[in-house]
Structure formats: structure tokens, C-alpha cells
C-alpha positions as CSV (number, residue, x, y, z in Angstrom):
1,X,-54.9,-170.9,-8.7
2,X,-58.0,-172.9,-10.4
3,X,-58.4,-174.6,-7.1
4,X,-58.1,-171.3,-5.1
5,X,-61.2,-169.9,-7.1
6,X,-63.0,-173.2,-7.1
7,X,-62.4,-172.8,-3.2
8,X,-63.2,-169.2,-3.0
9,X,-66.8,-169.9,-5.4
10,X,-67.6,-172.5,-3.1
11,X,-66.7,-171.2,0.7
12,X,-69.2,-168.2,-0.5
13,X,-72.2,-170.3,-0.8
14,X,-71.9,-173.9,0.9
15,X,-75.2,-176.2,0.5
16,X,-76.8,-172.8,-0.7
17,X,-76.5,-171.1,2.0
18,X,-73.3,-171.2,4.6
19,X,-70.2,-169.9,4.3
20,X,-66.6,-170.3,5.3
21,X,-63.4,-168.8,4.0
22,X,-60.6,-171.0,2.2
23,X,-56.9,-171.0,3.1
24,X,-54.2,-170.6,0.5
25,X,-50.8,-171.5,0.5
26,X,-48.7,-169.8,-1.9
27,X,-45.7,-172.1,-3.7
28,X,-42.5,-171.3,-2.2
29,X,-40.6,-172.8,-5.1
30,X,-41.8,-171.0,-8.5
31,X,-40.2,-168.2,-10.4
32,X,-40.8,-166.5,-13.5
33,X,-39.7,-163.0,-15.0
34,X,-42.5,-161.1,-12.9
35,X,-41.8,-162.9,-9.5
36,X,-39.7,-165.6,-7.3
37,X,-41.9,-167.1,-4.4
38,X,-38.8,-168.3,-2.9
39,X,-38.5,-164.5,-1.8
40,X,-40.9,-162.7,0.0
41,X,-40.8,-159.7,-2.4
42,X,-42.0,-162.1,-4.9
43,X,-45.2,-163.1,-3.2
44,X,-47.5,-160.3,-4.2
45,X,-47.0,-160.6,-7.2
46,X,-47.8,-164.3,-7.4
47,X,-50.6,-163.2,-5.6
48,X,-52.3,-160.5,-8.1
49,X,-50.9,-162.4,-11.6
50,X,-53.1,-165.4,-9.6
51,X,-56.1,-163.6,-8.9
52,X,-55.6,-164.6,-5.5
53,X,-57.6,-161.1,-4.1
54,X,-61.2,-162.4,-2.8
55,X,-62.4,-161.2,0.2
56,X,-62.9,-165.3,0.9
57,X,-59.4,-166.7,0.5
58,X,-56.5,-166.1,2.9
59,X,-53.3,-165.8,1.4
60,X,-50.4,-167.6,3.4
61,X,-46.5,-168.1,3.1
62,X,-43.9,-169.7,2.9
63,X,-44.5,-173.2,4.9
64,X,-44.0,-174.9,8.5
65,X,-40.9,-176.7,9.8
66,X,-41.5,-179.1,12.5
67,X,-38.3,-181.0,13.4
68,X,-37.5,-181.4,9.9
69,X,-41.5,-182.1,8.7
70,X,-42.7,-179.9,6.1
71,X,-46.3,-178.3,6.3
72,X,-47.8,-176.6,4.4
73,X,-48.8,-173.0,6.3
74,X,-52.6,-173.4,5.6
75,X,-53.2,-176.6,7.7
76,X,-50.8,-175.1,11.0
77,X,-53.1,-171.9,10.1
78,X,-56.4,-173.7,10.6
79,X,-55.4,-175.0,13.9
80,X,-54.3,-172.1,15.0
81,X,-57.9,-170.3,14.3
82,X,-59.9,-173.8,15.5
83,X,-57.8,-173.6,19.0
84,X,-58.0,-169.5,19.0
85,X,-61.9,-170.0,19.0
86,X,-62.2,-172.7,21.2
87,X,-60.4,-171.0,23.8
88,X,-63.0,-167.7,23.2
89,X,-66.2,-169.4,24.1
90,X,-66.1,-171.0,20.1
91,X,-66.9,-167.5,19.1
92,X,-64.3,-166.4,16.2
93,X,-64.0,-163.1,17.4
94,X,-60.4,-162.9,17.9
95,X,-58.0,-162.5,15.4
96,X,-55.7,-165.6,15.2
97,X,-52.2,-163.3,14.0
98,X,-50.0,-163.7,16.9
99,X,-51.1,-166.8,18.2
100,X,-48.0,-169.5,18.5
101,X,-48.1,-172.6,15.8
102,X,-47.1,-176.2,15.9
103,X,-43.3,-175.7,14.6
104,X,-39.9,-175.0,15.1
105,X,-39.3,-172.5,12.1
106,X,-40.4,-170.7,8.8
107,X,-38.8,-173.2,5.4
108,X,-39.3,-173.1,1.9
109,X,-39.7,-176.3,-0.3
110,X,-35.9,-176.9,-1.0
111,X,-35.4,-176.5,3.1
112,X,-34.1,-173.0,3.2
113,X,-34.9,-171.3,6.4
114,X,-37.0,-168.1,6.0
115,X,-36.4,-165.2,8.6
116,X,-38.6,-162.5,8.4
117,X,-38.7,-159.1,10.7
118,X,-41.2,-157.1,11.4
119,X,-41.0,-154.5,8.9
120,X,-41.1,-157.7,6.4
121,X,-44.0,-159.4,7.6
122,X,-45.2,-156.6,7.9
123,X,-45.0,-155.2,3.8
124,X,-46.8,-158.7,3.2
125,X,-49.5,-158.6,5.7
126,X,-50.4,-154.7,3.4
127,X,-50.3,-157.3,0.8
128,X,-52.9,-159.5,2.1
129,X,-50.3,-162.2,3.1
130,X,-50.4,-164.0,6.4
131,X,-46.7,-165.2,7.8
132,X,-44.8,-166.5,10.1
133,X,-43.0,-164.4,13.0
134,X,-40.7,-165.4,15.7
135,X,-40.4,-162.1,17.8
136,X,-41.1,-163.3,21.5
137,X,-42.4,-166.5,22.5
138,X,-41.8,-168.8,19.5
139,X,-43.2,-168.8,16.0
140,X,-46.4,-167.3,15.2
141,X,-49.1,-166.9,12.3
142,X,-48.6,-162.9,11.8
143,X,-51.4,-161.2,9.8
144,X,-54.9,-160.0,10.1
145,X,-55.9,-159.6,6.4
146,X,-57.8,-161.9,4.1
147,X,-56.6,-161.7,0.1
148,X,-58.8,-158.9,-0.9
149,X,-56.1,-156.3,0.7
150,X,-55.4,-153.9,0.1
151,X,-57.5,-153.4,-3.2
152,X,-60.4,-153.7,-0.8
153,X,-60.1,-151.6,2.6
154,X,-63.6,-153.0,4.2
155,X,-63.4,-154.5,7.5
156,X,-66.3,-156.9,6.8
157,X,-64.3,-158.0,3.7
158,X,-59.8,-157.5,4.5
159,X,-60.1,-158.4,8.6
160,X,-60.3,-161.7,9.0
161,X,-61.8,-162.0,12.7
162,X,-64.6,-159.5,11.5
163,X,-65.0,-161.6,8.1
164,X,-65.4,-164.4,10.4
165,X,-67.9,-162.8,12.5
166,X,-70.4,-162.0,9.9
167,X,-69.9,-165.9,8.3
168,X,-70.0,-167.1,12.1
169,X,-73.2,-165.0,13.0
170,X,-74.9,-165.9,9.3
171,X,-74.5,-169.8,9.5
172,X,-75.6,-169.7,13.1
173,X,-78.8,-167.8,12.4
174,X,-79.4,-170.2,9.7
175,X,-78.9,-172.9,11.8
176,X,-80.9,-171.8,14.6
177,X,-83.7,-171.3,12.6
178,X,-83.9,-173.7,9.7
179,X,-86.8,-175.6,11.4
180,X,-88.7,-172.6,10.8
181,X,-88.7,-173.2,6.8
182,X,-92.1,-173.9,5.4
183,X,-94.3,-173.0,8.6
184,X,-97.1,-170.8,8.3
185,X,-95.5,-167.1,7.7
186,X,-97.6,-165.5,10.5
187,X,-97.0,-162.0,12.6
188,X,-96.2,-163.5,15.6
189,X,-93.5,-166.2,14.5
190,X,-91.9,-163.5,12.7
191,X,-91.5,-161.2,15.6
192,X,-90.4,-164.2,17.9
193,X,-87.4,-164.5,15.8
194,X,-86.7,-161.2,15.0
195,X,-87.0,-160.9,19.3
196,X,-85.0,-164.0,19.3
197,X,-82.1,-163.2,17.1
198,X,-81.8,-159.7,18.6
199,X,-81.2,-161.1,22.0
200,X,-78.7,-163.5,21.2
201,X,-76.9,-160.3,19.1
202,X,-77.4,-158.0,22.1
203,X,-76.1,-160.7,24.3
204,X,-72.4,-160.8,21.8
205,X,-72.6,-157.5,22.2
206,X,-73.0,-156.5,26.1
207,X,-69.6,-159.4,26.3
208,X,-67.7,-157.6,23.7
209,X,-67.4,-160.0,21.5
């Protein structure tokens, strides 16, 4: 949990001024009197008795079987959005929930085989918990929120292809116009990138991204 806040700190504010969002894998194998994260009822509250509820952290369990490898859900989940976006023109607008991972099935630590259904994943993704789902077509990441959910209902903050968005269109913006920094602060430099950066915004928007 240190970590998770040392992550979620840092993902807000990277080199001063980008950001990202920081995945979280939940232990599959710790119990106490107020939860059992071997269970999926026990999740959430690991999750709040963590402080695992920033609107930069993803909250994910239980972990990845792959032919008898164990990974942990957080690195199969960062594929899964790298591949999403690079099949999307490398713009993160689509959620990855319901995109197929690199696996064969849903395991705790000890090698117990998790099987969720819908209704199931679905009580932990109104937790702010992204899962695993085999429905149709093989095992998927299932989920759209980021930790902050449900305390915080904002789209900008809980859904994580619109979070993404805003931290996509921020560090790109910065990027685009870093070479800008200390030049003379006149009218017309300011209005070719105001002019510049609302094309590129109206041009998202006319492909519906």
C-alpha cells in the first residue's frame, strides 16, 4: 500500500509535469478479520482499509495463469491497454475492459482457479476493481473503472479511457509545445498555439475519438 501511494503521488506529476496512472495488483493470499483476498468479496475491503481509492491507481485482481506461469494482473493489464492503443491510431481512447489477455485462466497465489460470472465481476468493477472474465472468446481484463469508484462518480476521474484521455491530451500538448518555453511571450505566438492546439482537438473530435 506504501508503494501504491508512492505510485499514485508520482503518476500525478512526472518530471513536473506529465502524468500517467499506476496499476495495482491486489494480494490474493492475505486475510485478516475484516477481509480474505483469496475471495472476491474480500477485495473491497482490502481496497478501502488500503487507501487504494485515487482517481490515479487501477485496482486489479486476482492474477494470470499462463500454462502454469503466474502473473501478476497488472503487467497482462498494461499490455492489454499498450496493444488496445496501438491498434486505435495510439490514441487511448478505447477502454481496454473486454479486450482478450495473454493466459489461459484466472489463479490465486496458492494455484486455486478463480471463476467469476458476470454478476461477480461485475459487484467488483462498482468497487473500482478490474478482473478477469471468460464469457466468449477467451479470458479478458473486465472493468472500466479506476480506484476512485465509486466514492468518486466523475468520468474524468472513475473511467479509465476518459482518465486516459485527459493525461494523453495533457502530456501531448506539453510535448508539442515545450520548445516554446522561455521565448518572447508575444500576441501572435500565443494565438498560433491556441490556433494550433484547437485544430489538433477539433481534428480528435470530427474522428470520434
Amino acid at each position: 500500500p506504501s508503494v501504491a501511494a508512492i505510485l499514485a503521488a508520482k503518476a500525478a506529476k512526472i518530471n513536473h509535469g506529465f502524468q500517467a496512472l499506476a496499476l495495482i495488483d491486489v494480494p490474493t493470499n492475505e486475510s485478516t478479520d475484516d477481509y480474505d483476498t483469496s475471495k472476491y468479496s474480500g477485495v473491497p475491503a482490502w481496497k478501502n482499509e488500503k487507501n487504494i481509492v485515487d482517481k490515479r491507481q487501477v485496482c486489479l485482481w486476482p492474477k494470470v495463469n499462463n500454462d502454469g506461469v503466474i502473473y501478476a494482473l497488472s503487467s497482462q493489464a498494461a499490455g492489454v491497454i499498450c496493444k488496445t492503443d496501438g491498434e486505435n491510431d495510439d490514441v487511448p481512447y478505447v477502454s481496454p475492459s473486454n479486450k482478450n489477455i495473454f493466459g489461459t485462466g484466472s489463479i490465486l497465489d496458492d494455484g486455486t482457479e478463480v471463476l467469476l460470472d458476470v454478476d461477480t465481476a461485475g459487484y467488483l468493477n462498482g468497487q473500482g476493481v478490474v478482473t478477469l472474465l471468460n464469457v466468449s472468446d477467451g479470458w479478458k481484463l473486465w472493468g472500466n473503472r479506476t480506484a476512485c469508484y465509486p466514492a468518486n462518480t466523475d468520468p474524468k476521474d472513475s473511467f479509465i479511457p476518459v482518465s486516459r484521455m485527459f493525461v494523453w491530451i495533457s502530456n501531448t500538448l506539453i510535448q508539442d509545445y515545450w520548445s516554446k518555453l522561455d521565448a518572447p511571450l508575444k500576441r501572435r505566438q500565443i494565438d498560433t498555439i491556441l490556433d494550433s492546439a484547437n485544430m489538433w482537438l477539433n481534428g480528435l473530435t470530427a474522428r470520434e475519438f
